[in-house]
Legacy VTK file of the C-alpha trace (Angstrom):
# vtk DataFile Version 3.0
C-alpha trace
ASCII
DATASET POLYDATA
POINTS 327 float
58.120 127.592 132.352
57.396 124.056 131.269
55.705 122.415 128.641
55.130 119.832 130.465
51.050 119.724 130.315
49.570 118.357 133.947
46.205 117.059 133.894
44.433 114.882 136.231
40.942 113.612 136.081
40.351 113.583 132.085
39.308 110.016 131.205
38.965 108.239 128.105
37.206 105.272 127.478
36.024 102.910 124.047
32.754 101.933 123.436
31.867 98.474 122.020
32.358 100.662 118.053
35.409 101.117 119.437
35.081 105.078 118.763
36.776 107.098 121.652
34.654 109.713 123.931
36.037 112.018 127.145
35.878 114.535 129.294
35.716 117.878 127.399
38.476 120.427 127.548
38.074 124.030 128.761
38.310 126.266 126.328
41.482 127.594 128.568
43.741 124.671 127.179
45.953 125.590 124.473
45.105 124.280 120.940
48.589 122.281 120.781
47.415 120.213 124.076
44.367 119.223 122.594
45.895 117.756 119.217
48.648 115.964 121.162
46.319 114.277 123.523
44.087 113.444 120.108
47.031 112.123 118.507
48.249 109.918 121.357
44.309 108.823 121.866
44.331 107.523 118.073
47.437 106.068 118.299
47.884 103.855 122.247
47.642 100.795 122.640
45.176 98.862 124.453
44.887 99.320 128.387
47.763 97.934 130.044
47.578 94.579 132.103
50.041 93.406 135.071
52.303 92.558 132.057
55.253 94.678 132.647
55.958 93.764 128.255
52.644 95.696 127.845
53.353 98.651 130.199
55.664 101.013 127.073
52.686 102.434 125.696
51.318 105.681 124.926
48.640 107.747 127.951
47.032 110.541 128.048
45.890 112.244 130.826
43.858 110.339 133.768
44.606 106.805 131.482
44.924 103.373 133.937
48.269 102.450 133.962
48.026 99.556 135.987
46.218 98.147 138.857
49.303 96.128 139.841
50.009 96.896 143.220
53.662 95.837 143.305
54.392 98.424 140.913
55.922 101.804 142.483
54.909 105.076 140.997
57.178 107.881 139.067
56.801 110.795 137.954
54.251 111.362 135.682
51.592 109.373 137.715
49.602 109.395 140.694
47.677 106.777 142.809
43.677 106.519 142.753
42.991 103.776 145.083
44.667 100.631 143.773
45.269 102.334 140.310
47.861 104.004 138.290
47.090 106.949 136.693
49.011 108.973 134.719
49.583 112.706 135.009
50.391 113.407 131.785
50.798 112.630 127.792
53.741 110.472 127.165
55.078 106.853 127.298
55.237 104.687 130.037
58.051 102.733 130.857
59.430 100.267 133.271
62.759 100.019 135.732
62.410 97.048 136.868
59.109 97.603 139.720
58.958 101.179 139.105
56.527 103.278 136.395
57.416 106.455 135.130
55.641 108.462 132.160
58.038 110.240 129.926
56.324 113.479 128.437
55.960 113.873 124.808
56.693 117.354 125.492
58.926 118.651 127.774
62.034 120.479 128.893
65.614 119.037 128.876
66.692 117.546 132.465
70.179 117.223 131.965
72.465 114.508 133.093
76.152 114.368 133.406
78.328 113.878 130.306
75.248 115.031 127.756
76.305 116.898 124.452
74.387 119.847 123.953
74.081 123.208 121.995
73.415 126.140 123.557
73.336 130.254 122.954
75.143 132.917 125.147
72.528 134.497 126.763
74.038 137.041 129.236
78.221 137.555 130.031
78.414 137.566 133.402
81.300 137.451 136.281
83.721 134.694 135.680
80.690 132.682 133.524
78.767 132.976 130.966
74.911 132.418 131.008
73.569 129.676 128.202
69.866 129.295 127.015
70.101 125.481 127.022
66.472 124.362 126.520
66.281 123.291 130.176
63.930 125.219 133.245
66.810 127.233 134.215
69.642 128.980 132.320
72.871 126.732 132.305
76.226 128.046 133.267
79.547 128.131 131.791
82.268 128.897 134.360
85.444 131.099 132.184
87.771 128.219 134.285
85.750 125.554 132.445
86.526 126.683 128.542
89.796 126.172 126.424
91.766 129.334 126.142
92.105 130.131 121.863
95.034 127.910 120.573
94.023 125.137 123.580
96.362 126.990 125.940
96.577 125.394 129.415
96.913 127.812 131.939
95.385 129.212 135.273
93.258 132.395 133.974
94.024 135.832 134.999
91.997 138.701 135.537
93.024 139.991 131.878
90.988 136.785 130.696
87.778 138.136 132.870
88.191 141.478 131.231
88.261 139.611 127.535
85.582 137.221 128.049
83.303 138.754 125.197
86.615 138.274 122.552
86.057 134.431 123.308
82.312 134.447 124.152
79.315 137.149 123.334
75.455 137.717 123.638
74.011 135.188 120.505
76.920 133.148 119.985
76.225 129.093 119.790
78.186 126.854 121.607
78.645 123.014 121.717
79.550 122.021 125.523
78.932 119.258 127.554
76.915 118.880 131.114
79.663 118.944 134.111
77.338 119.214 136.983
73.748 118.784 137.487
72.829 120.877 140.498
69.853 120.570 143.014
67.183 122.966 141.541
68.126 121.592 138.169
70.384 124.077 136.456
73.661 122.304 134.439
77.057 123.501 134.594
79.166 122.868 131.229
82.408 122.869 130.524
84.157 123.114 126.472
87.937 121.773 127.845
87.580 119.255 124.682
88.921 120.681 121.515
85.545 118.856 120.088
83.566 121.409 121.528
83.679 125.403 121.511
81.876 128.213 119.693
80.196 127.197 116.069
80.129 129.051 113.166
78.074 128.787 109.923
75.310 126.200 110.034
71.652 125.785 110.860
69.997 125.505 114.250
67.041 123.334 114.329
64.903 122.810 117.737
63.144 119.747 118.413
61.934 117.622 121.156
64.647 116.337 123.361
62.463 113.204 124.211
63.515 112.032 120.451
67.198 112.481 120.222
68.175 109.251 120.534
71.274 108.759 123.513
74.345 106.997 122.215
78.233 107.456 122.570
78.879 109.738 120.243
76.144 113.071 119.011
78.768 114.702 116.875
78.736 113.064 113.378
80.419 113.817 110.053
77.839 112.211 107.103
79.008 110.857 104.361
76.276 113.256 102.565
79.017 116.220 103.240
77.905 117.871 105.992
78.537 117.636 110.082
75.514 117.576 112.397
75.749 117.801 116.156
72.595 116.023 118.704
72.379 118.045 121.114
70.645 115.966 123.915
68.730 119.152 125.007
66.751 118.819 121.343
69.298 121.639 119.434
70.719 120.492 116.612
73.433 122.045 114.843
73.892 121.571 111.107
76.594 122.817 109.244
79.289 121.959 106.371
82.070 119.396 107.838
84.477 121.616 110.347
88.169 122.077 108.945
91.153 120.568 110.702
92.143 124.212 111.692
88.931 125.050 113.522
88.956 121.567 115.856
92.805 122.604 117.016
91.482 125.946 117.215
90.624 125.545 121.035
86.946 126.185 119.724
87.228 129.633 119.067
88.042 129.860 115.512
85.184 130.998 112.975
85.134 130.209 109.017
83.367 132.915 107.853
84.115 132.576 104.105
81.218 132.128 101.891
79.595 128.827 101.606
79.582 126.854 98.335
76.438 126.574 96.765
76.764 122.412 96.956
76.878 122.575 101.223
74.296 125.104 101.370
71.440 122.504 99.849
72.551 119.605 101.891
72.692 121.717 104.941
68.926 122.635 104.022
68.072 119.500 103.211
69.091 117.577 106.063
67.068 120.601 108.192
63.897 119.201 106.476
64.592 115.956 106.890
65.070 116.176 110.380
62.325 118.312 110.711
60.165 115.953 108.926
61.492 112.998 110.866
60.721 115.085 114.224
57.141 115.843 113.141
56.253 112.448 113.779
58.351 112.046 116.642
60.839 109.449 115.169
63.966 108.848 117.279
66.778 111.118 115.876
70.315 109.275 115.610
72.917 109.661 112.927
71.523 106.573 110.835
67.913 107.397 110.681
68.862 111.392 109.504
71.285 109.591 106.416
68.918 107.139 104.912
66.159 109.988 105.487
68.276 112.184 103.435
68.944 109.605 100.732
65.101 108.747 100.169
64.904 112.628 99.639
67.068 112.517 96.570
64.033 111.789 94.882
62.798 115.324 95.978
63.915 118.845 94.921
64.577 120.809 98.624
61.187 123.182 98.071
59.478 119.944 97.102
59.994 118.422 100.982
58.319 121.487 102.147
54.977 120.099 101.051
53.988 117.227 103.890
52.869 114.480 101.800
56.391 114.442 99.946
57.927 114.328 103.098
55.994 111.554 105.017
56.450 109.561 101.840
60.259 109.285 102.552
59.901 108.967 106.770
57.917 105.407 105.275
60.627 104.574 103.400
62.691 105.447 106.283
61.306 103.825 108.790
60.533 100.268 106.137
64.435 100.508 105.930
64.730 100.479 109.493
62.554 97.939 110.631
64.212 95.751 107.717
67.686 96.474 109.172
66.632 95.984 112.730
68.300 99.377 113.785
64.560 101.384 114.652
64.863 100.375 118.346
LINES 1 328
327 0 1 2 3 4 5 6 7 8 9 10 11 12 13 14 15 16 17 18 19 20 21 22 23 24 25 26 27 28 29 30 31 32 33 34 35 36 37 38 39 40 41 42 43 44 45 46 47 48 49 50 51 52 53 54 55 56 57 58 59 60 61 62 63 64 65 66 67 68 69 70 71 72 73 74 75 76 77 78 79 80 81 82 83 84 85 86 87 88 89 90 91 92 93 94 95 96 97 98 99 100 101 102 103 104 105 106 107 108 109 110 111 112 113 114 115 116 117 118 119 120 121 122 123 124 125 126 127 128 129 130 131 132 133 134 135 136 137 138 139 140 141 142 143 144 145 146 147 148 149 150 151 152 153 154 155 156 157 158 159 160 161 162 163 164 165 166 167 168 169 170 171 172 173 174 175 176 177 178 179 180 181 182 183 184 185 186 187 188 189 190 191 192 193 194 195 196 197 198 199 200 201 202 203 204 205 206 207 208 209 210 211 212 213 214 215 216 217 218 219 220 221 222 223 224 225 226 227 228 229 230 231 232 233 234 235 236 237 238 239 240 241 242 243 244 245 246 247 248 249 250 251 252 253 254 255 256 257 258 259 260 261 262 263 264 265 266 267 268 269 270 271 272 273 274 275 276 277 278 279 280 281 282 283 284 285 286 287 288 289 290 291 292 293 294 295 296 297 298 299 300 301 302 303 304 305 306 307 308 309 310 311 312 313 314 315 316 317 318 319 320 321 322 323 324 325 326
C-alpha cells in the first residue's frame, strides 16, 4: 500500500473574490485526502508561468503546471494537450527541463547510503526482515551486521542458528541502505559501529518528505539527549548512547532505569518534533534545538495543547529565516 493519493481530473479554479470552488469529492475519499488537498488549496501559490523560479509551488490534483512545452514530465504529472497536470498533492520542482511533483504524503523510496530506523519484522534464513516505512519490507542479510564486540569474521552456521541472540521480532535498528533493488525493496547493512540495535528511547513517525537530507542524521544535542533522522521518516529519540554501547558492535542494551532529567527532554523533544512535523517544517538537527529551546517557556503537558505549540514553531521558524538556515 501507498499513501500516495492519485487523482486526475479534479480542478480548481479562483473567481474574481478570489474564493476557491472545485470538483466535489466522492464520499469514497478518505477524510485525511480531503483536508490535505484543502490545506494545500489555501496555501499555493499563484498558477505557474514558463518561469522555471515560479515552478516550486504547491498542486493539488488536476492543477496546470505549465504549458511550457520544453518542459519534460515526472512523476507525479501527466500531459493534457500542451499542459502539465499534476497527478497528485505535493510540490513541484525542477531538474533542470524536467518537472516532477513530490507527494506530501508518501512512502520512503530509498536511495543508497540513507540512515534509517527500522523494526525486525520476521527472522528469516541468513536475513532478517525490517518494516522500514517503504512499499516493501527491507532486508538485512546476517553477512551484512557486526558480530557483538565488532568481531570480523566469515559467519558460520552457529551464527545462523543464534540470529535471534543478536536480532528478534520488535527490536529497532539503525542501518543504512546498501542496495536499492528493481521492484524497490532496500538492502541494509549495520558493519558501522554507529549503527546496530537501539535501546531505550522514543520512536516518532513522520513524513519522510520533511526530514531534511544532510551528511550526518545521527546527532548528540547539546539539550542532553541523542536523536537519530531516519530518512524513511523514523526518528529515534533517546538519552546520549555511552561509549560502551558504540564499541559494542551495536548489540549492547542499557537497560538501567532512566533518570527523571532525560526522561522530560526525551518527551519534550517528541513534541517538538511532532509539532514541527504537523506543519510540515523540514526536520534537521538545528530546527529540532531552537524548537526545543522556545519550549522552555512551556511545561511538557502544556505543548500538548496546539496553540502553545504553534506559538514556538513561529518563533522557530522567525529564528530561522533571521539566521538564513530555513532553506
Amino acid at each position: 500500500m501507498t499513501d500516495e493519493v492519485n487523482l486526475v481530473g479534479v480542478q480548481v479554479s479562483a473567481d474574481e473574490s478570489g474564493e476557491e470552488h472545485g470538483v466535489l469529492l466522492p464520499p469514497c475519499f478518505p477524510a485525511e485526502v480531503v483536508a490535505t488537498m484543502a490545506e494545500v488549496r489555501r496555501i499555493r501559490e499563484r498558477k505557474a508561468d514558463s518561469d522555471p523560479d515560479e515552478l516550486k509551488r504547491l498542486v493539488t490534483p488536476g492543477d496546470v503546471i505549465t504549458s511550457d512545452s520544453d518542459y519534460m514530465r515526472g512523476h507525479g504529472t501527466y500531459l493534457d494537450g500542451n499542459k502539465l497536470l499534476a497527478t497528485v498533492a505535493g510540490v513541484v520542482e525542477t531538474v533542470n527541463k524536467l518537472i516532477h511533483v513530490n507527494p506530501l504524503k508518501t512512502r520512503y523510496n530509498g536511495e543508497v547510503g540513507d540512515v534509517i530506523v527500522g523494526r525486525v519484522l520476521e527472522v528469516a534464513q541468513n536475513r532478517w526482515r525490517l518494516d522500514t516505512n517503504s512499499r516493501l519490507n527491507s532486508v538485512l542479510m546476517i553477512s551484512s551486521v557486526n558480530l557483538p564486540g565488532g568481531e570480523l569474521r566469515r559467519r558460520s552456521a552457529k551464527d545462523e542458528l543464534n540470529m535471534r541472540e543478536y536480532l528478534q521480532e520488535g527490536d529497532l535498528v539503525s542501518a543504512e541502505v546498501q542496495t536499492v533493488f528493481g521492484d524497490g525493496s532496500l538492502s541494509l547493512h549495520t558493519r558501522s559501529l554507529k549503527y546496530g540495535k537501539l535501546g531505550q528511547g522514543i520512536l516518532v513517525k513522520v513524513s519522510p518528505m520533511i526530514v531534511k537530507r544532510s551528511k550526518t542524521h545521527m546527532h548528540n544535542l547539546s539539550c542532553g539527549a541523542s536523536v537519530i533522522l531516519g530518512n524513511n521518516g523514523y526518528i529515534w529519540i533517546s538519552p546520549i548512547t555511552s561509549q560502551e554501547e558504540i564499541h559494542g558492535g551495536g548489540f549492547i542494551q542499557n537497560l538501567e532505569p532512566v533518570q527523571m532529567e532525560d526522561r522530560e527532554v526525551v518527551v519534550r523533544l517528541r513534541n517538538c518534533i511532532l509539532g514541527l512535523a504537523s506543519q510540515n517544517i523540514m526536520l534537521f538537527d538545528t530546527c529540532i534545538l531552537y524548537t526545543y529551546e522556545f519550549s522552555m517557556r512551556y511545561t511538557i503537558s502544556e505543548l500538548l495543547i496546539s496553540e502553545n505549540m504553534e506559538n514556538v514553531v513561529d518563533l522557530t521558524l522567525q529564528r530561522l529565516q533571521q539566521e538564513g538556515a530555513a532553506g
